[in-house]
C-alpha positions in Angstrom: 142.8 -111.1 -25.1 142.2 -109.1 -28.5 144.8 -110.0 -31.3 144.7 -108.4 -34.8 143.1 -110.7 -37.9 143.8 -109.0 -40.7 144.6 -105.0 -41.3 144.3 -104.6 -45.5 145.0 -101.5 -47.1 141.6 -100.2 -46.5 139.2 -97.7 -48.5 140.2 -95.1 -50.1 139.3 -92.3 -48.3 136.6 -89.8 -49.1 137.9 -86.5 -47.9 135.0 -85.1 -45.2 133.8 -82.3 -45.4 134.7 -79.9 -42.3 132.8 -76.8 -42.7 129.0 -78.3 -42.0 129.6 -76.7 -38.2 126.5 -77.9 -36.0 124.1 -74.7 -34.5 125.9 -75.0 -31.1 129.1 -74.2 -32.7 127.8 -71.1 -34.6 128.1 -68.2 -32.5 132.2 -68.9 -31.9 134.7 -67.1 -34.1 137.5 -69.4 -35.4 139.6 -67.8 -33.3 138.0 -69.1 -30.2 136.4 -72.0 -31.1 138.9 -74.6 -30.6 139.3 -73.6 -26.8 135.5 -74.0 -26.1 134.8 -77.0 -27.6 137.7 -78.9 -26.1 137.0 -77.2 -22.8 135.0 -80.1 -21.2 134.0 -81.9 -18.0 136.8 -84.2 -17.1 136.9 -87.5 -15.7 139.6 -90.3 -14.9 139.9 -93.7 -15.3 140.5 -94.6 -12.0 137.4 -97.1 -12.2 137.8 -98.7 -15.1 137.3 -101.9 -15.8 140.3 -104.0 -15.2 140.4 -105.7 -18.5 140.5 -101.9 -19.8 143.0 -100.6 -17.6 145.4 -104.3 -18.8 144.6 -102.9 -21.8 145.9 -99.7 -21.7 149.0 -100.8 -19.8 151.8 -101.1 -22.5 153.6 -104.0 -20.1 150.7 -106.2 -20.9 150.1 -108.7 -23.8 146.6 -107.1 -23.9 147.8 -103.9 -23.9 151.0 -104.5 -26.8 148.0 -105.8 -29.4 146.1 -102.4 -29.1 149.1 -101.0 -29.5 149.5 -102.8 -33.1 146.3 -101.6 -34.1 146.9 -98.6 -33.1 150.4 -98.6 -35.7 148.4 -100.4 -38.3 145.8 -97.5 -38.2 148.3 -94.8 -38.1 149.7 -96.4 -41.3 146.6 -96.1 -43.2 146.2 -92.7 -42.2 149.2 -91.9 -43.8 148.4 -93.8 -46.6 144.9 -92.9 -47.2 144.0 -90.1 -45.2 141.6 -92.0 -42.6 140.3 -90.1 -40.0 136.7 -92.0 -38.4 136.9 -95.3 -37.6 133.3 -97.2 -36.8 133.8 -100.6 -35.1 130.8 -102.5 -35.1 130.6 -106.6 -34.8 128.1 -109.1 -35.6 126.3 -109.6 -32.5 126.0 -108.0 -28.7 128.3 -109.3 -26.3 131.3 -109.5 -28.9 133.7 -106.7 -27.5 133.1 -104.1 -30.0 132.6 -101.5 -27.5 135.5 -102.7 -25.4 137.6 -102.3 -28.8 136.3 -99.1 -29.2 136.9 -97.9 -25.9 140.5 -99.2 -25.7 141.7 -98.1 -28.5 140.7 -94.6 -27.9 142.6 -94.5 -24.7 145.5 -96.4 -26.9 146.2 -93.8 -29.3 145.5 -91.0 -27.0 148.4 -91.9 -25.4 150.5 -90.8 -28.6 151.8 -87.3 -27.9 150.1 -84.6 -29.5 146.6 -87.1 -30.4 143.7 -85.3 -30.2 141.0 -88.8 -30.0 137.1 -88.3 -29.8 135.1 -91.4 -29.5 131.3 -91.6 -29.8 129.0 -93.8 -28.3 126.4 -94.2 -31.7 124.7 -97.6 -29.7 121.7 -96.0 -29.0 119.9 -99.0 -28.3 122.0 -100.0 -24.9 122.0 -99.1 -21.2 125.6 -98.4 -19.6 127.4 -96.1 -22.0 130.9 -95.7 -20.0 130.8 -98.0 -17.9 134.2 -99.8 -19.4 135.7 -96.1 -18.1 133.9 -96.6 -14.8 131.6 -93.7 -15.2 127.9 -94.1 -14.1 126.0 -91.2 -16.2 122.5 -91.0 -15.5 119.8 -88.9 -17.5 123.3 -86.9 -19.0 123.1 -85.6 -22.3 125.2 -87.4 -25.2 124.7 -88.4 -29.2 121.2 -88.9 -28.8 120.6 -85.5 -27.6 123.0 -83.5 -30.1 121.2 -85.4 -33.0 117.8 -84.3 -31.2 119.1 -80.7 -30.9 118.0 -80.4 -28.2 122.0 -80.5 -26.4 125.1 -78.8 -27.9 127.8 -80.6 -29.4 130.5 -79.4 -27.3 129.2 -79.1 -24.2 127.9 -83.0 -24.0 131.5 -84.1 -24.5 133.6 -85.3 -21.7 137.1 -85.5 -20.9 139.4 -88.2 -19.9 142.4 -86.3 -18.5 145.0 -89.1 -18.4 145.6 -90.3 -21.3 143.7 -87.2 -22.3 140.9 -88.4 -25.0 137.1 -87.0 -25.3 134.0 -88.7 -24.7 130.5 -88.0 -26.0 128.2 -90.9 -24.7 124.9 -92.2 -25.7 123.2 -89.9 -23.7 119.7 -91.0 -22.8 118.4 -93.7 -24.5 115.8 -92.1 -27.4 112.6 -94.1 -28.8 113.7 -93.6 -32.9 117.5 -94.5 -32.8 117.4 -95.8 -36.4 115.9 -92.1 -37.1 118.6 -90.4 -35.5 121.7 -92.1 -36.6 120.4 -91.7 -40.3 119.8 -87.8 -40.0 121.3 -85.1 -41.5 122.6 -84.1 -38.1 124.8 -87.4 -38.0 126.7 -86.4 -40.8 127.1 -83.1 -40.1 128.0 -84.3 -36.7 130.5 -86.5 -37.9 132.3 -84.0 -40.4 132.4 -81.4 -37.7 134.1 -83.8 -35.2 136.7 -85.3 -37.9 138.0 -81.5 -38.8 138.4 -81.3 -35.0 139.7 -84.3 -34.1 142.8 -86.4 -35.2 140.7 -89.7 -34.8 137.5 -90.1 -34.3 136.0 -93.7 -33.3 132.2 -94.4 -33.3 131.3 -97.5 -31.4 128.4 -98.4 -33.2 125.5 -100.9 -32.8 125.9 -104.8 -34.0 125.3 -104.8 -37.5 123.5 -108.2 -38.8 120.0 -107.3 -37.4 120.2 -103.4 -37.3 120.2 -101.4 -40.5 122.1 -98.3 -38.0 125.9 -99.6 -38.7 125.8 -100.1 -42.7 124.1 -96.2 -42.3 127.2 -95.1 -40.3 129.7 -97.0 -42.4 129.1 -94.9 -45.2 130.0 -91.5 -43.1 133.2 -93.1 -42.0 136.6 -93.5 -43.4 136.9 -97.7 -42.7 135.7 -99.7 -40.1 136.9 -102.6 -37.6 135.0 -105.4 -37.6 135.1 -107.4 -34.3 134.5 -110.6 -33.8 134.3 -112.9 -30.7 136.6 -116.2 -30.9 135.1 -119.3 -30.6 131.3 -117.8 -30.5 130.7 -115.8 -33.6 129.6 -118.4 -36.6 131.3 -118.2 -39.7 128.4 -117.4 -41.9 127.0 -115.0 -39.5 130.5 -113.2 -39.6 130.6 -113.6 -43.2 127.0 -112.3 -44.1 127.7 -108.8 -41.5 131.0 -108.3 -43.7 128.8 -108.2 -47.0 126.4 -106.6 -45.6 128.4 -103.5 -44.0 130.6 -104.0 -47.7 134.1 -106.0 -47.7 135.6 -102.7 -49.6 134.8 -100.4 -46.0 136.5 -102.7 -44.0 140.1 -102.4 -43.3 140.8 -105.0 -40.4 139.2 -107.6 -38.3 140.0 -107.9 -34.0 139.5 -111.2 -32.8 138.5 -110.8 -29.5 138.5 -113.0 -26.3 141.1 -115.5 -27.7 142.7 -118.0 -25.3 145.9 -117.0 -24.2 148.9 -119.4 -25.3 151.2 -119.4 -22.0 154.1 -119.7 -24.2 153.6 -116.6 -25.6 152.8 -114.5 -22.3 155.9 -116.2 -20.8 158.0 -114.9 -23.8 156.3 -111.4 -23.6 157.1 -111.4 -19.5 161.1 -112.1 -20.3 161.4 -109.8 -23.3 159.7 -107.1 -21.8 161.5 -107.6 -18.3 164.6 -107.8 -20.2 164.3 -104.3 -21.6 163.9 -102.1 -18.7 
C-alpha cells in the first residue's frame, strides 16, 4: 500500500503561462478549440492492473490514501495556485508511475476535474500498461516534442472516471534533448491552461538530469519512495538534487499493511453504508 509522508506547504507557485499554444493547436478559433482538443480516442480501464483498480476503489485502504493526497493537493491549490504536479522517485521500480497513474484516476473522479497526465519517461517500454492498454508504435510525448504528431490528437481518453492520457509514445534516441526543449515548456503551459491538473510521471531522478529539467516547469512535485528499499542517503541526495523548496510531499510506497488497521477500515467503512 501507498501512505502519505509528509505534504508541506509547498512552492509558491509561478503563475504558467497559457498562451504559448503548440502549432497543432493554431488553426482553431477559441471558440472551438476546447471541443477538439478534448475530443479523443477513449479507452477503459477494464484491464487494469488490480493493484490500480484497489486503488481507485474508495472501499479500499489503498484506495482512501490516494484519496488524502488527492485533499492535500486540492489544498495547496487553493493555497498556492498549483496546477502540474511531476512525481518522480529515486530509482526504477519504486511506484512513481503507479503514483502517477492512480492519482490521475483519483481526482478525476471529483466532479467537474478535468486531469491530463503525461507519460515524460521516455526512457521505458510499457507506457499504460497500469491502465491495461498495450500501445504499439502510437504516437505520444516523444512525438509532440518531435513535431512530428499534434498535441491533441496523441491524447487518449479514459471514459470512466473520465481523465486524459498522452503516453510516451515511441521510445526516441535523445530523450534528454526532448524533455529539455522549448517544446516541453510550451507543451506544459498549453496543457495547464487546459487542464485543472496536470501530472507528469517523469523519469527517476538520481542518475538522469531529465526530472530536475521538468521540476522547474512544474508547480511542486511528489517525491516517491519505496519502503524498506530506497537508502536514506540515496533518498536524501535525489531531494537536494531535484531542490527540497519544489517538493511538497513524499508517498511511501509498498508499506506493509498493519491488520489492525485494515480490520478497523473494514468495520468503519461497513458501518457507514
Amino acid at each position: 500500500m501507498s501512505e502519505i509522508l509528509n505534504l508541506s506547504n509547498g512552492p509558491e507557485a509561478t503563475p504558467k503561462k497559457t498562451d504559448s499554444v503548440p502549432a497543432d493547436a493554431a488553426p482553431l478559433s477559441r471558440n472551438n478549440m476546447d471541443n477538439k482538443l478534448f475530443q479523443a480516442q477513449e479507452f477503459d480501464l477494464s484491464n487494469a492492473t488490480d493493484q490500480l483498480q484497489r486503488a481507485l476503489n474508495p472501499g479500499t485502504i489503498l484506495g482512501e490514501q490516494f484519496r488524502i493526497l488527492r485533499t492535500r493537493l486540492s489544498l495547496l491549490q487553493k493555497q498556492k495556485g498549483i496546477r502540474s504536479i511531476l512525481i518522480t522517485s529515486t530509482f526504477p521500480q519504486e511506484g512513481k508511475s503507479f503514483t502517477s497513474y492512480a492519482l490521475a484516476g483519483v481526482i478525476a473522479h471529483e466532479p467537474g476535474k478535468r486531469v491530463l497526465i503525461i507519460d515524460a519517461d521516455l526512457r521505458k517500454q510499457g507506457s499504460g500498461k497500469d491502465y491495461g492498454l498495450e500501445l504499439t508504435n502510437t504516437a505520444g510525448t516523444a512525438q509532440v516534442l518531435q513535431e512530428t504528431s499534434e498535441f491533441r490528437k496523441s491524447l487518449l481518453k479514459s471514459v470512466d472516471p473520465e481523465f486524459w492520457f498522452l503516453p510516451a509514445g515511441i521510445l526516441p534516441y535523445n530523450p534528454s534533448e526532448l524533455l529539455s526543449s522549448p517544446e516541453m515548456e510550451k507543451m506544459l503551459n498549453f496543457a495547464a491552461g487546459k487542464f485543472d491538473w496536470v501530472i507528469v510521471d517523469a523519469p527517476p531522478a538520481l542518475a538522469l538530469s531529465d526530472p530536475s529539467l521538468l521540476a522547474s516547469l512544474c508547480d511542486a512535485v511528489v517525491f516517491v519512495v519505496r519502503a524498506n528499499s530506497t537508502p536514506s542517503k540515496q533518498a536524501l541526495e535525489t531531494i537536494n538534487k531535484i531542490g527540497r523548496e519544489r517538493i511538497c510531499g513524499i508517498v511511501l510506497n509498498r508499506k506493509k499493511q498493519l491488520h489492525s488497521s485494515r480490520n478497523y477500515y473494514q468495520y468503519y467503512y461497513q458501518t457507514q453504508k
